[in-house]
N, C-alpha and C positions, 0 to 999 in steps of 0.2 A: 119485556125487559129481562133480559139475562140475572142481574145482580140488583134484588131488591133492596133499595136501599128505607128502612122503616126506624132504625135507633141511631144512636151516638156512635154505638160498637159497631154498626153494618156502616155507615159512615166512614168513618175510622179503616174498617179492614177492607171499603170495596172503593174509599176517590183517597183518606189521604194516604195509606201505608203506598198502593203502590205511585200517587203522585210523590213519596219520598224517595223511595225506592230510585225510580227515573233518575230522580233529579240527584241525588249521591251517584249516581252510578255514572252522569254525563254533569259534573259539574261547571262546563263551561256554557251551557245550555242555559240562557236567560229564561225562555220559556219554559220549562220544566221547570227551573229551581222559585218561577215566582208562581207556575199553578201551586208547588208543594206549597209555598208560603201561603198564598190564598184558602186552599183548602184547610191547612194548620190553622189559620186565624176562625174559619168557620167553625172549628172546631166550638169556639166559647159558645158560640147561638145552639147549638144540639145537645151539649151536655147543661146547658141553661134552661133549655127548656123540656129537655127530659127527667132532670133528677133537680133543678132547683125553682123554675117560677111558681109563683104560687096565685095563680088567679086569683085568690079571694081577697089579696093583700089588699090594702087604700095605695099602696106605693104601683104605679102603671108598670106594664113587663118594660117596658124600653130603660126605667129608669130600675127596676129590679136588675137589668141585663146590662148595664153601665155599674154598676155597683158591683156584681159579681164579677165585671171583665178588669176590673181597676183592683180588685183582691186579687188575681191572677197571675196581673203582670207585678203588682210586689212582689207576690212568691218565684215569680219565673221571669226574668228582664226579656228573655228570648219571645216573650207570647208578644209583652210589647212594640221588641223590633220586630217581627211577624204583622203586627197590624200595621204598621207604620209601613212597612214595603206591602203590602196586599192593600192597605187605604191608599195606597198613591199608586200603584200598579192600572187601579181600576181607574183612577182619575186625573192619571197625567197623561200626556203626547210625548211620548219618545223623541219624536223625533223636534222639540222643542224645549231639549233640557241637551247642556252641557253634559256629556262623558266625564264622570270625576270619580278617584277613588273614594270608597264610600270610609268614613270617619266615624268612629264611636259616638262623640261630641254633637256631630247633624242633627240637633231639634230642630230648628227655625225652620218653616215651611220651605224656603227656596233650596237649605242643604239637605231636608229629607228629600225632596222632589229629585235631589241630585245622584241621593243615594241607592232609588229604585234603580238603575239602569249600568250603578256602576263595577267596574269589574277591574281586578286587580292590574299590575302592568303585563301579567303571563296570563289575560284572559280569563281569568278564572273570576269568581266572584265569593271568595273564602268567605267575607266576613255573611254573609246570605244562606251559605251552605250550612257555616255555624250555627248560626240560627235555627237554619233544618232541622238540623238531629235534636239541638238542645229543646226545643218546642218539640217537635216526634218524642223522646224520650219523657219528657215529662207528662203527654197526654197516655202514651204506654202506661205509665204509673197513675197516673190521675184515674185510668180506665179500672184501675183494679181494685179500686177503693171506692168511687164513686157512686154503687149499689149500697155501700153500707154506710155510707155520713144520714 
């Protein structure tokens, strides 16, 4: 393999920078902007279990790594809409959901499902793209402090 990938940071600088990268640069590209989103959401599981699980805890890692991904999205909304389009990306059929613009509001399972797919009326898929950067930029920062918590 070309680009070992072993930490959060090789992670980080060899699937998501350039899956962000892609996906900002062709933002009408579904497929780019929901690997970016995918990969972004991976992010919690690498830097979880690089700098915070703690095997020894009585608390199980799945429920340690629910508790750190739920501190997360307080601090950052965008990590949240990140998981919400990358959990439904993996688990919906395209082609078995209505095309709809996607809304702030879409909790309910049927409007998130609606929200993976949707794209504005000039094709674009802004509110996704938002998401991109604002989740990439916050893991940029999280990256540089995360050695010292």
């Amino acid at each position: 393999m070309r680009d070992s990938i072993q930490t959060v940071q090789d992670f980080f600088n060899v699937v998501v920078e350039p899956n962000v990268r892609e996906a900002i640069t062709n933002p009408h590209d579904q497929r780019l902007v929901l690997n970016a989103l995918i990969s972004l959401h991976q992010m919690n599981d690498w830097a979880f279990y690089e700098y915070v699980h703690d095997p020894n805890s009585t608390t199980g890692a799945r429920a340690q790594l629910r508790k750190y991904s739920e501190r997360l999205y307080e601090r950052k909304a965008a990590l949240g809409e990140a998981r919400v389009y990358a959990t439904n990306a993996k688990h919906c059929r395209p082609d078995s959901v209505d095309h709809k613009t996607f809304a702030t509001s879409a909790m309910d399972a049927t409007s998130v499902r609606l929200s993976v797919i949707a794209k504005s009326a000039d094709g674009t898929s802004a509110r996704m793209v938002e998401t991109v950067l604002e989740a990439f930029e916050f893991w940029k920062r999280e990256l540089e402090i995360l050695p010292n918590k």
